[in-house]
C-alpha positions in Angstrom: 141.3 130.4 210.2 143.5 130.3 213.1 142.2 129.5 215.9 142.5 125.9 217.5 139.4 125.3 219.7 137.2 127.9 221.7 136.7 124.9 224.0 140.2 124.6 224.9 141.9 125.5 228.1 145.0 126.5 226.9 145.6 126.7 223.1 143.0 129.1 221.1 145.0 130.4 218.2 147.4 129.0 216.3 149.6 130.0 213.2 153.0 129.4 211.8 155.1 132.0 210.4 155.5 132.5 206.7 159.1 130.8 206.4 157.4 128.3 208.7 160.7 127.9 211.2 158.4 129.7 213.7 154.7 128.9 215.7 152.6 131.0 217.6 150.0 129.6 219.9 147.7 132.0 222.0 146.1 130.6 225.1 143.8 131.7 227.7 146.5 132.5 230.3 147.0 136.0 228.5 149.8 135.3 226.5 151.3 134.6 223.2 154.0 132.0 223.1 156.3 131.8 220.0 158.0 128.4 219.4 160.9 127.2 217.0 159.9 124.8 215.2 162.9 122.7 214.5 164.0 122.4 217.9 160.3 122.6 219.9 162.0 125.0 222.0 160.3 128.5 223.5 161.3 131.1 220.9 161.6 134.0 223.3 159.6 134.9 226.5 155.9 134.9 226.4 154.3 138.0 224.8 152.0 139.3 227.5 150.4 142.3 227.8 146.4 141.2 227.1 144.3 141.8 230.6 142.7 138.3 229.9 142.8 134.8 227.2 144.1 135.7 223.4 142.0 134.5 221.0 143.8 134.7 218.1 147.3 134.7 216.7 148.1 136.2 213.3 151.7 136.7 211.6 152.5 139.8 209.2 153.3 138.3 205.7 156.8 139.1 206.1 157.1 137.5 209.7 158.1 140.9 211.2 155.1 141.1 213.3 152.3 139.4 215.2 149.3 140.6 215.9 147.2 139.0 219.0 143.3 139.0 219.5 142.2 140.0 223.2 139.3 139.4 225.8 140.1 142.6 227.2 139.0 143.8 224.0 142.0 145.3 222.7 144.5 144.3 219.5 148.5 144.1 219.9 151.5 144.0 217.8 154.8 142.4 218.3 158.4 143.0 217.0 158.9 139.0 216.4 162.3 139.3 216.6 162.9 141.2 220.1 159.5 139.7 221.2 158.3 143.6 222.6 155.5 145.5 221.5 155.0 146.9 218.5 153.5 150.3 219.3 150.7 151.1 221.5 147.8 148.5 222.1 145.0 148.7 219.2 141.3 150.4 221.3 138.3 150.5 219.8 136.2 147.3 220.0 132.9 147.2 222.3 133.7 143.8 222.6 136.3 140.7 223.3 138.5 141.0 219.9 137.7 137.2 218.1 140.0 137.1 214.9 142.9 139.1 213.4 144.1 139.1 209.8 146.7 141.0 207.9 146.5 141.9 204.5 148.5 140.1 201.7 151.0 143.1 201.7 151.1 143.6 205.5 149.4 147.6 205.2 146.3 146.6 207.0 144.9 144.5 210.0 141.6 143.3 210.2 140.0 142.4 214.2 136.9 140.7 214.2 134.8 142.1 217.8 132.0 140.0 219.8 130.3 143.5 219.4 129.6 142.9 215.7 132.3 145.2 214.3 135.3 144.8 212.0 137.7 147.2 212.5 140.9 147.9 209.7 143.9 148.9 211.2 147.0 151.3 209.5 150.0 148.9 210.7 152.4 151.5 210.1 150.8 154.3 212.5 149.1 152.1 214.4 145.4 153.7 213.9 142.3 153.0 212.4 141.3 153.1 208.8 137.9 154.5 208.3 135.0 153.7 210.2 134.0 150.0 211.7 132.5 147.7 209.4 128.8 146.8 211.1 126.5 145.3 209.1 126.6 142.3 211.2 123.8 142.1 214.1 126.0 139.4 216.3 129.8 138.8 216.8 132.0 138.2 214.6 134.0 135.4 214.5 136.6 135.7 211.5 137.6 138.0 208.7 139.5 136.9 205.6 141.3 139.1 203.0 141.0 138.0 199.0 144.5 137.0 197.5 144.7 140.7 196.4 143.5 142.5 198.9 140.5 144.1 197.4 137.8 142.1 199.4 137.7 141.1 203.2 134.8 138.4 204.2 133.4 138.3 207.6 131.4 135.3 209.3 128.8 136.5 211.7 127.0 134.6 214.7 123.8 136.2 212.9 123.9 133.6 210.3 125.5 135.9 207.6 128.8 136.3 205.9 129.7 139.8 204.4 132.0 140.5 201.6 133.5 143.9 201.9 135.7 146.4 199.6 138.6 147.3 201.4 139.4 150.2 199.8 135.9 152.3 200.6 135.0 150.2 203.6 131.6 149.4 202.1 129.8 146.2 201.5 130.3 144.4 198.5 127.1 142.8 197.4 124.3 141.6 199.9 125.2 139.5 202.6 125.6 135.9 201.9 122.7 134.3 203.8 121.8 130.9 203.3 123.0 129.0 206.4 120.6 128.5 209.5 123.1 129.4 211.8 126.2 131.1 213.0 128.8 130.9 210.6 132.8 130.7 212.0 135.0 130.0 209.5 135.5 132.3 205.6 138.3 131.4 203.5 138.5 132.3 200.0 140.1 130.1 197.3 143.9 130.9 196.1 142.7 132.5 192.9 140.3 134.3 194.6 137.1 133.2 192.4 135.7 131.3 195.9 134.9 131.9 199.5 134.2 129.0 201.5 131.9 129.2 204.6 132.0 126.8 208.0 128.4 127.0 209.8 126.7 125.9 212.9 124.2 124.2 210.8 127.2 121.6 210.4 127.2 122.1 206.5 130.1 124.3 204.4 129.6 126.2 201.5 131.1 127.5 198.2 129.9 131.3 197.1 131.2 132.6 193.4 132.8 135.4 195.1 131.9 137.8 192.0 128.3 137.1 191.7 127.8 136.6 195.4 125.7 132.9 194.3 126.3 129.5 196.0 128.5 128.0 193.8 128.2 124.0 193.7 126.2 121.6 196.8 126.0 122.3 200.1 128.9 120.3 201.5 127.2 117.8 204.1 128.9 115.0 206.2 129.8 117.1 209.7 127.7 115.8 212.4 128.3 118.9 214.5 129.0 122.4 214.0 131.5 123.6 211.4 134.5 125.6 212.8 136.8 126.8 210.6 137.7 125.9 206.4 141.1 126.1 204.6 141.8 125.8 201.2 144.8 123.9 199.7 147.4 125.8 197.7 146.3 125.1 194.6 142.7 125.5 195.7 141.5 122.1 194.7 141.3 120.8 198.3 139.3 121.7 201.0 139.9 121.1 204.3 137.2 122.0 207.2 137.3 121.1 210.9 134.5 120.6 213.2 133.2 120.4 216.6 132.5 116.5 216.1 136.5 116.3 215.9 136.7 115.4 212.6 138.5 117.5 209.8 137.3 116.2 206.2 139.0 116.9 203.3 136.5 118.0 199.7 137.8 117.7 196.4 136.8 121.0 194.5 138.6 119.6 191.2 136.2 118.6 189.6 134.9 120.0 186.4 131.5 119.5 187.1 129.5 117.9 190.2 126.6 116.9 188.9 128.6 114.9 186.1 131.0 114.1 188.9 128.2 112.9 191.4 126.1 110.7 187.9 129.8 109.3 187.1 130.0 107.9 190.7 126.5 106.6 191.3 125.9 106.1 187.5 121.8 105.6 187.7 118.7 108.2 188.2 116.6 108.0 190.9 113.5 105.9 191.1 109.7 107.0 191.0 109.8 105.7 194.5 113.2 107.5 195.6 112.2 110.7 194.0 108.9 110.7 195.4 110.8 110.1 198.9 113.8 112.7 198.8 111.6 115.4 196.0 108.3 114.8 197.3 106.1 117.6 195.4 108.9 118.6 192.7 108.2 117.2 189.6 110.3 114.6 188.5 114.1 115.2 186.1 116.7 113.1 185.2 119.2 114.9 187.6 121.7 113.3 185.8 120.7 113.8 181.9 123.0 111.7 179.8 120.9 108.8 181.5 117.9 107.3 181.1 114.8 108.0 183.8 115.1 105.6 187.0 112.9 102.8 188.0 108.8 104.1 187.7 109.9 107.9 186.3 108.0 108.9 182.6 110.7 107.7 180.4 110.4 110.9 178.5 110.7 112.8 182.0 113.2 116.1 181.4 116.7 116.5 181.9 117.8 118.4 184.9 119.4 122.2 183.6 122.5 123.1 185.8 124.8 126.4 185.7 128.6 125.7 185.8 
């Protein structure tokens, strides 16, 4: 995830180079500003070019280039180091261009279009790879490559997040469809084994990235919509940010939640609670190394989970 706010007026994208002595920020004015870090001085001359407010700011992985996201619907590259373009301007979307992404080994750029299409993008020549991705009914608001490259996620304004092969440009698995509204931040986990989700529904979500199931609860505690997620470098942290300006931080370290979860509240619910929070579910021991709560069948059954 790299953009800052779509409510702002100045600042939409933002991402620091890979050595980290460098910061883009992209703002509605139409240009890209590079800064050096160290000093907080301009790095450069804008970058403009874009007929209209960059969305999106995105560094190759060896800081040679940066790609910008445009209203005016197109994509541009940047030679860093001389701050001119890199090549033509990048046509194609229907749309304002939402997201860019490089690959892990710099080949490919992925734009994510308010028309519902991903498009990949041949950095070398400059040209498109293969056909739009457009399973998506809605705009799409970021695209994410796996560590490897294999796999690139997309979150949808239609409520659905798709996982895609990179290699044949087709999806991978059904779409991943359990929030109630627009999702706008994917991020998948270091190792690659997890893709978080950010939704308007204000909750964020973990999918096992090879079965395509939720993986663990529905993370719960944003009281506004969900914006963007980023995992830590060792993946057992998960940041997300959201529109009620608070970023919270979820430990995914644990070897188990439910055991986790019993460990922290150490009791079973009631009769009374169950019959509250579970009304028409028959009754478990959700956590089953302990006995039933308050009111519950002593003998009631032990809750099953899959790790």
């Amino acid at each position: 995830m790299h953009r800052a706010a779509r409510h702002g007026n100045s600042a939409w994208g933002i991402a620091f180079s890979p050595s980290g002595d460098l910061l883009a920020i992209a703002g509605d004015d139409g240009a890209a500003r590079l800064w050096d870090v160290a000093t907080g001085t301009p790095h450069g001359a804008p970058l403009t070019g874009h007929d209209g407010a960059v969305n999106d700011v995105a560094f190759s992985p060896d800081g040679t280039l940066l790609a910008t996201a445009g209203l005016d619907k197109t994509v541009r590259l940047w030679d860093v180091a001389t701050g001119t373009p890199h090549g033509a301007p990048l046509t194609g979307h229907g749309g304002v261009v939402n997201d860019v992404a490089f690959s892990p080994d710099g080949t490919l750029l992925a734009s994510a279009g308010s028309e519902g299409a991903v498009s990949l993008w041949d950095v070398a020549i400059g040209a498109q790879r293969g056909a739009p991705l457009t399973e998506h009914s809605g705009a799409v608001w970021e695209a994410a490559f796996s560590p490897d490259g294999a796999l690139l996620a997309t979150a949808g304004n239609d409520g659905t997040v798709w996982m895609w092969d990179v290699l044949t440009g087709s999806p991978h698995g059904a779409p991943l469809a359990e929030h109630t509204g627009s999702v706008s931040g994917v991020a998948f986990s270091p190792d690659g084994a997890l893709l978080a989700t950010a939704g308007e529904d204000k909750t964020v979500r973990l999918w096992d990235v090879t079965t395509g199931r939720p993986r663990g609860p529905t993370l719960t505690g944003h009281a506004d919509a969900v914006w963007g997620v980023a995992f830590s470098a060792d993946g057992t942290l998960l940041a997300s940010a959201g529109r009620d300006e608070h970023v919270r931080l979820w430990n995914l370290g644990f070897a188990s939640w439910h055991e986790t979860g019993c460990e922290l509240v150490n009791h079973n619910l009631s009769k009374d609670e169950w019959d509250l929070y579970a009304s028409g579910l028959p009754y478990e021991r959700t956590c089953p190394n302990l006995p039933s709560g308050d009111g519950a069948p002593p003998d009631a059954p032990a809750a099953a989970y899959a790790e």
